[in-house]
C-alpha positions as CSV (number, residue, x, y, z in Angstrom):
1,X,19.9,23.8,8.6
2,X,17.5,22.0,6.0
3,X,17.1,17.8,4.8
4,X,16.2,16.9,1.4
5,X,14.8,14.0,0.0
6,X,15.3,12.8,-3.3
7,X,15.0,16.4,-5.1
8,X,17.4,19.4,-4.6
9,X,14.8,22.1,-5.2
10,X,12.6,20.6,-2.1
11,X,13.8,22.0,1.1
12,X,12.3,20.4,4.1
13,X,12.6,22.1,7.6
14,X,12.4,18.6,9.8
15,X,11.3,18.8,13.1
16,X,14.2,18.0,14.8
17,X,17.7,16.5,13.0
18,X,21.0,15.1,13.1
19,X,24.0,15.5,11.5
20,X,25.4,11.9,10.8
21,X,27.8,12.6,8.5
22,X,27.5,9.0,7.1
23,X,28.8,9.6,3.4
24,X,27.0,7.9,0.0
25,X,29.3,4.5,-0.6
26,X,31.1,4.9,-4.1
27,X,29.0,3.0,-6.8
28,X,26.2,3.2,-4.0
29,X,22.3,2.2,-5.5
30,X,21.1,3.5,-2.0
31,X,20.2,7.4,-1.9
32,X,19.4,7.1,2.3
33,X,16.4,4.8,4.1
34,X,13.2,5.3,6.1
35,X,12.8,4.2,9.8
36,X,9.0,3.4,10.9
37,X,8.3,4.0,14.5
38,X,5.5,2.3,15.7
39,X,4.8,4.6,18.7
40,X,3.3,3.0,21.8
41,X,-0.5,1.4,21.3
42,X,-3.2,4.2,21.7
43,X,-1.1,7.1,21.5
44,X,-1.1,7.9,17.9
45,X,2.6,8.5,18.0
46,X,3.5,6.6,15.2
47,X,6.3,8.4,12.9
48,X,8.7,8.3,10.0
49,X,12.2,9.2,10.0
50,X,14.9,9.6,7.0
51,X,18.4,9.0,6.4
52,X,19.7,11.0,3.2
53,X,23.2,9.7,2.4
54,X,24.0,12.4,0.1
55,X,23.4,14.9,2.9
56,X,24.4,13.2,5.9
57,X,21.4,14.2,7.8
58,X,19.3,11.9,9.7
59,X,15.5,13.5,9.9
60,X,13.2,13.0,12.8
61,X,8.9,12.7,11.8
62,X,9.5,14.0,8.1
63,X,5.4,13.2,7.6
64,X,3.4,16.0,9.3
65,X,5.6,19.0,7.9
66,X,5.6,16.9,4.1
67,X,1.6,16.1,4.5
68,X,0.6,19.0,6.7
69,X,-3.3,19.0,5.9
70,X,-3.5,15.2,7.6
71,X,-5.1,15.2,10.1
72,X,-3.7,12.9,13.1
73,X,-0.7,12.6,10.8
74,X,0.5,8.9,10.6
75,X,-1.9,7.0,13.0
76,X,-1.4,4.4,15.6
77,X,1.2,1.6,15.7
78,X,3.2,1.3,12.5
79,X,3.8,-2.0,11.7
80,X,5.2,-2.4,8.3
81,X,6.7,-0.3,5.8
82,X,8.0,-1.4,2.2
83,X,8.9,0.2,-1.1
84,X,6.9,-1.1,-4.4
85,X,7.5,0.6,-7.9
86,X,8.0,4.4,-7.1
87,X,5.6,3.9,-3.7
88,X,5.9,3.8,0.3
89,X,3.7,1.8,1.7
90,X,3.3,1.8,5.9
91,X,0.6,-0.5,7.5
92,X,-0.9,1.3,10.2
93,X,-2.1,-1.4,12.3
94,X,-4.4,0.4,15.0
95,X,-5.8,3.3,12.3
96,X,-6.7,0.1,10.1
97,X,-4.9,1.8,7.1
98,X,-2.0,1.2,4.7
99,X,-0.8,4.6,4.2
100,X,0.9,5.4,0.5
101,X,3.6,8.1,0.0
102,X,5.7,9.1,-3.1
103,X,8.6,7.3,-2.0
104,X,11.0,9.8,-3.1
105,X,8.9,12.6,-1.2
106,X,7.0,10.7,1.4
107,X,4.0,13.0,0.2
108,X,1.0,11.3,0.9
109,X,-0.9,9.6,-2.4
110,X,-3.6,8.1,-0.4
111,X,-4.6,5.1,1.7
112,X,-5.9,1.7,2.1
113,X,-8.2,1.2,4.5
114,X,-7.8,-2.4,5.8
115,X,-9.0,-3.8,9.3
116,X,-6.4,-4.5,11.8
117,X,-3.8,-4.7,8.9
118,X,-0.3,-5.9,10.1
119,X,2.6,-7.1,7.4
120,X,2.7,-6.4,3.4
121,X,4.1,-7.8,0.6
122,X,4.3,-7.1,-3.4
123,X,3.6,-9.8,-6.5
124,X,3.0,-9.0,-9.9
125,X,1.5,-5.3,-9.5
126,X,-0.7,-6.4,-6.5
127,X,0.1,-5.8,-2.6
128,X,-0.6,-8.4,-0.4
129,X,-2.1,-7.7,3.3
130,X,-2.4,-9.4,6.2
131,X,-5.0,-8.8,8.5
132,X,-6.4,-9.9,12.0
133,X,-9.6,-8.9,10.5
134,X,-11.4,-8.7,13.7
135,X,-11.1,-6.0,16.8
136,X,-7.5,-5.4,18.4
137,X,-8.6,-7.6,21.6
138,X,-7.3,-10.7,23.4
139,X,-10.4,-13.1,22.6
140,X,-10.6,-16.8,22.2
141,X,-13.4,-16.4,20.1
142,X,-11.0,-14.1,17.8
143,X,-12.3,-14.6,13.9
144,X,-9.7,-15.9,11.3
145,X,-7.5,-14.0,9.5
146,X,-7.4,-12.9,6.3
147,X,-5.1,-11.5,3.1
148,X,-6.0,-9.1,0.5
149,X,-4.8,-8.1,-2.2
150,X,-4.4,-5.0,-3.5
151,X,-4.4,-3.0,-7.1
152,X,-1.2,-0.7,-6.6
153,X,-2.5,1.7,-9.0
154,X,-5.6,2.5,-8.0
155,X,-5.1,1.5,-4.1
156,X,-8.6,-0.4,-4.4
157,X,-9.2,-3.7,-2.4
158,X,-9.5,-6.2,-5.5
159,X,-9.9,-9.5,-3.3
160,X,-9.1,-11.2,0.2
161,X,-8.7,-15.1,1.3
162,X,-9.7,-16.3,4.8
163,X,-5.8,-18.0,6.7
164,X,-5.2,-18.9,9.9
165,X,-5.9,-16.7,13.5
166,X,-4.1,-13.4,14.0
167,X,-1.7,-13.9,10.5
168,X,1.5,-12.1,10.5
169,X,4.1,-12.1,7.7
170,X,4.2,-13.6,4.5
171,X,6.7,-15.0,1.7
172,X,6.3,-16.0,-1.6
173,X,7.7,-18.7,-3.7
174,X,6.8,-19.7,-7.3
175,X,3.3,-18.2,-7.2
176,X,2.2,-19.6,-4.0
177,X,2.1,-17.5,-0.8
178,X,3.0,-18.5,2.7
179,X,1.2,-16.5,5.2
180,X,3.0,-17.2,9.3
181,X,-0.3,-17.4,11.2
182,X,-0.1,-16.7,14.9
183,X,-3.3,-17.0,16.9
184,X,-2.0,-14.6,19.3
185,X,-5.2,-13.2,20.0
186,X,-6.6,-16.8,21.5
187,X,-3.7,-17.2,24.3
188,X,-2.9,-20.3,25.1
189,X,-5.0,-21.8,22.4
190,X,-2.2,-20.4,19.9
191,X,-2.5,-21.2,16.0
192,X,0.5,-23.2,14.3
193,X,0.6,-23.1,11.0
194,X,1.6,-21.8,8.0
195,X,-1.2,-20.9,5.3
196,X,-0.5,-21.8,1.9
197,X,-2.0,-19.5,-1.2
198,X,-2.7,-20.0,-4.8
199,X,-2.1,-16.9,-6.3
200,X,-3.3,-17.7,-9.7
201,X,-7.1,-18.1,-8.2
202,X,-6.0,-16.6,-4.6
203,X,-7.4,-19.0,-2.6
204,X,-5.8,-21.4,0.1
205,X,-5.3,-24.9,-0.7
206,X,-2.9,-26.0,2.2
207,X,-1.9,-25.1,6.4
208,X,1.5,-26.8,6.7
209,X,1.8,-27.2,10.7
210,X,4.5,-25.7,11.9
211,X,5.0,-24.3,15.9
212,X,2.8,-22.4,17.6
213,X,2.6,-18.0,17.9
214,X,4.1,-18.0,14.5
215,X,5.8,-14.7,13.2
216,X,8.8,-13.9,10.7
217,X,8.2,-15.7,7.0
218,X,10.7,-14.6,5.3
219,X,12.5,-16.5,1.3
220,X,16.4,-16.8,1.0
221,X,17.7,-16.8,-1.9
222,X,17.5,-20.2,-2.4
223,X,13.6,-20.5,-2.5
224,X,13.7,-22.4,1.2
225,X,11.3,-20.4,3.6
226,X,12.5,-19.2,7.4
227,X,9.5,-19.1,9.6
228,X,9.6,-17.8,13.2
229,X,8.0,-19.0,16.4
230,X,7.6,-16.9,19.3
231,X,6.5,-20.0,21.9
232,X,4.2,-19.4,24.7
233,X,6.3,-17.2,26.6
234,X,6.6,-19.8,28.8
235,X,7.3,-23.1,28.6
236,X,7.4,-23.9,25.4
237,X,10.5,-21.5,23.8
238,X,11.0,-18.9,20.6
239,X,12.4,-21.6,17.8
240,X,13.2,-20.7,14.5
241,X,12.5,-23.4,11.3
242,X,13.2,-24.0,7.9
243,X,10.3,-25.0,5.0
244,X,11.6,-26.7,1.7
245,X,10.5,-28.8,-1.2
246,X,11.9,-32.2,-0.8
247,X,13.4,-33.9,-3.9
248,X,10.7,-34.8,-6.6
249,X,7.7,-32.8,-4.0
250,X,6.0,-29.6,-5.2
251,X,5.1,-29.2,-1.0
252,X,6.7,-26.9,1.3
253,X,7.3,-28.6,4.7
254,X,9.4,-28.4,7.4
255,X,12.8,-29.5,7.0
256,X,14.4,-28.4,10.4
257,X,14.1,-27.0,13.4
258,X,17.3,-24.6,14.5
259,X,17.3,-24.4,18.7
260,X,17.6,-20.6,18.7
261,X,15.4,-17.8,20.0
262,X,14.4,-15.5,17.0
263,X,13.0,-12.4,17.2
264,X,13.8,-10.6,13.9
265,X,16.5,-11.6,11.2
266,X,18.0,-10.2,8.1
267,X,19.7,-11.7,4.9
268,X,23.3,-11.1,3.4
269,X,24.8,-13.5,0.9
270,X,24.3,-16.6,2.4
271,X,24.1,-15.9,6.5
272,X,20.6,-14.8,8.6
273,X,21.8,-12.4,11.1
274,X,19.2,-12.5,14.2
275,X,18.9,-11.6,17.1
276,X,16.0,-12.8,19.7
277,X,13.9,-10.3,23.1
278,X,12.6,-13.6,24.2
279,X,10.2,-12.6,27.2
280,X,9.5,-15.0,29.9
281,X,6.1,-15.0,31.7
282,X,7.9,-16.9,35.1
283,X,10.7,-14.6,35.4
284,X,9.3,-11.1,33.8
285,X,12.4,-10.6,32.2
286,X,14.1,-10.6,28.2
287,X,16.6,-13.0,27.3
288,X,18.8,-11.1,24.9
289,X,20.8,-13.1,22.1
290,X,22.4,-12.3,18.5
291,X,23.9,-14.5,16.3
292,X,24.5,-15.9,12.2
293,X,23.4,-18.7,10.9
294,X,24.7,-20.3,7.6
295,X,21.7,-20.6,5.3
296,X,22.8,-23.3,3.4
297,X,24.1,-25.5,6.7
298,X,21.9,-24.2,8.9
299,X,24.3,-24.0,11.1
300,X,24.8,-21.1,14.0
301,X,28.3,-19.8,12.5
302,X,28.7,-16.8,15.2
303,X,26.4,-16.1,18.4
304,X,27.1,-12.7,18.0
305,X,27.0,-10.1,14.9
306,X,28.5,-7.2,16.9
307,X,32.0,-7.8,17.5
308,X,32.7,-4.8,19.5
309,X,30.9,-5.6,23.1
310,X,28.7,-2.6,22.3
311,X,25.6,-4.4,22.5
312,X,25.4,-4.0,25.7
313,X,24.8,-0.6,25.2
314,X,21.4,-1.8,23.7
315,X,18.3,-1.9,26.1
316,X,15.7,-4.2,23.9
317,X,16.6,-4.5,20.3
318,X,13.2,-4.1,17.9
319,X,14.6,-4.4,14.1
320,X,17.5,-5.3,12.3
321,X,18.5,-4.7,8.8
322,X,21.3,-4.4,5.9
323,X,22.4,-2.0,3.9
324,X,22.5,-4.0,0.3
325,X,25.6,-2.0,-0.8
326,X,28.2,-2.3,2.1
327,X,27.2,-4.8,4.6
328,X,26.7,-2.0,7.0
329,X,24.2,-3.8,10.0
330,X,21.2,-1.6,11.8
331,X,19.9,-2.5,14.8
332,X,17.1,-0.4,16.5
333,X,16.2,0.3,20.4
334,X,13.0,0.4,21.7
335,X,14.3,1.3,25.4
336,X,11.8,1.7,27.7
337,X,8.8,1.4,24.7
338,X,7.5,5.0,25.8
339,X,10.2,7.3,24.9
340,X,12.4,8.2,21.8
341,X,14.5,5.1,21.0
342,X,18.4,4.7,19.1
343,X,19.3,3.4,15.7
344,X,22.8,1.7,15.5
345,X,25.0,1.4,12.8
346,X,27.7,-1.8,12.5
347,X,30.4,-1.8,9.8
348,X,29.8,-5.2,7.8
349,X,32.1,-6.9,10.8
350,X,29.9,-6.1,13.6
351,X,32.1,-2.7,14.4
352,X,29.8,0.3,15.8
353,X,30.3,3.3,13.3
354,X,27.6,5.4,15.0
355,X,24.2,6.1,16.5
356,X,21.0,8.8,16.4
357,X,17.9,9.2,18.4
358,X,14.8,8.0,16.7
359,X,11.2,8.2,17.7
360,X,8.6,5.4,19.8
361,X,9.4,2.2,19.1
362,X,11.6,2.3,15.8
363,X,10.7,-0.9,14.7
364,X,11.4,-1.4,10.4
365,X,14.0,-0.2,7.6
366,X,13.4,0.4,4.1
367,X,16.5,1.5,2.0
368,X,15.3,3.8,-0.5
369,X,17.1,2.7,-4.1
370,X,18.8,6.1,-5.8
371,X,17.0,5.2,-9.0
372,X,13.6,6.7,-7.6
373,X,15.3,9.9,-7.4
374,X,15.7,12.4,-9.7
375,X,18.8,12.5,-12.0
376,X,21.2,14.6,-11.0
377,X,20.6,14.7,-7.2
């Protein structure tokens, strides 16, 4: 038995598969999706899976066997991956790299060597970074952070801009960048705000204060900015809030604070599905919650997306994402961190339609659009 990607004429032998049987949606603009697995710190475990659609097979680490002349294959710790113009980008946080693939292949084009690189983002032909910039090490003396920004053609480093400690994901909205800094390396002394960027001469002209350990920054459709906090771990708790322009104010600011844990979210239509692994230092232990939230109300509409009682079936859910097409919901497994974890797959009304073993850690989802694959196929 053999997976293909995009092209019929390029048999790949994965290293291990499973037959999903998930068929292509009629009309569908989705050939299949990557999975990045993040692979536990220090173990250079970090792999790539793919879902084809059209063949119904879900491939287990597709990188070594269609780059087999890399050496260490991926690297340690993915920690992003994203599609950009005909490109896959993963950030490679621990081997300081952004990796590039032929996103229809996921043959290797080269890399981007970037220190202790962690989310990325796209804008007008240029990827955007973040970056810890210093050592991966717990130290209050931990540098700032930085962004830079990178010429997708040539996969050069044209510029970076000095944000916040330890800066994590970013959003933009009408040429300005929001960058969720965290300060995670200078526990207790955490960072809490939220850098603002001129794009136009890339430098930062605001911090908006937010909550501390920032994470998620992620745009609705609506322009209005949701920006995670991930508390102390203690007392002080995971809170999700909202960043808008007031009437007749060019300044982002925050609006409101929603009293739910938030761990990872996802957008469809107008509700943010989430779900929060809030870990608590005093009693060693996750607090597990999903839920929807109307984006326009802010409101928490459901306090769970699954509607089956399968999530209990989940050990310690990692990423979450929607198909664009049919609603269909992904959640990912990280178990026990340490061994091969499980992809779900919800029907749009939180119905389980099935599951597959994944590698470490699977952690992030990128749908891979049909129109990067060759006619016909």
């Amino acid at each position: 038995m053999v997976t293909t990607g995009c092209r019929d004429d390029e048999l790949v032998v994965p290293t291990e598969y499973d037959i999903v049987g998930e068929a292509p949606a009629a009309g569908t603009t989705i050939r299949g999706f990557y999975v990045l697995n993040e692979g536990n710190m220090g173990s250079n475990k970090c792999t790539i899976d793919y879902m084809d659609y059209f063949t119904g097979l879900y491939a287990r680490n597709i990188y070594p066997e269609r780059n087999p002349t890399v050496v260490k294959e991926l690297g340690d710790v993915g920690n992003d991956i994203a599609i950009y113009g005909s490109k896959l980008y993963a950030v490679i946080n621990c081997s300081h790299k952004v990796e590039v693939m032929d996103a229809a292949t996921g043959v290797r084009l080269g890399q981007i060597d970037i220190p202790n690189c962690r989310y990325i983002t796209f804008y007008r032909g240029d990827a955007y970074v973040s970056s810890y910039v210093g050592p991966v090490l717990i130290d209050p003396d931990a540098p700032k952070g930085a962004v830079y920004k990178v010429d997708t053609l040539t996969l050069t480093v044209k510029d970076r801009v000095t944000v916040g400690y330890q800066p994590e994901e970013m959003a933009i909205v009408d040429d300005y960048m929001y960058v969720a800094n965290s300060g995670g390396y200078r526990a207790p002394d955490y960072d809490n705000t939220v850098s603002v960027i001129q794009l136009v001469d890339f430098k930062q002209t605001q911090q908006i204060p937010v909550g501390i350990n920032l994470h998620r920054c992620r745009r609705d459709r609506y322009g209005k900015l949701w920006v995670t906090s991930r508390g102390n771990y203690a007392d002080v708790p995971s809170r999700l809030y909202v960043l808008d322009k007031k009437p007749g104010y060019n300044k982002m600011e925050v609006v409101d604070t929603i009293d739910v844990a938030c761990s990872e979210m996802a957008f469809r239509g107008d509700s943010l599905y989430y779900y929060a692994t809030e870990w608590n230092n005093y009693s060693s232990s996750n607090t597990i919650t999903y839920g929807i939230i109307d984006i326009m109300t802010h409101k928490v509409v459901a306090d769970n997306f699954i509607s089956d009682g399968s999530e209990n079936d989940i050990t310690v859910p990692y990423g979450i994402a929607i198909h664009p097409d049919t609603g269909d919901i992904f959640v990912t497994d990280a178990k026990n961190y340490v061994s091969s974890g499980t992809l779900y797959c919800y029907d749009s009304r939180g119905r389980r339609k099935w599951s597959v073993r994944t590698g470490d850690i699977p952690a992030h989802i990128v749908f891979l659009p049909l129109s990067l694959c060759k006619q016909g196929n």
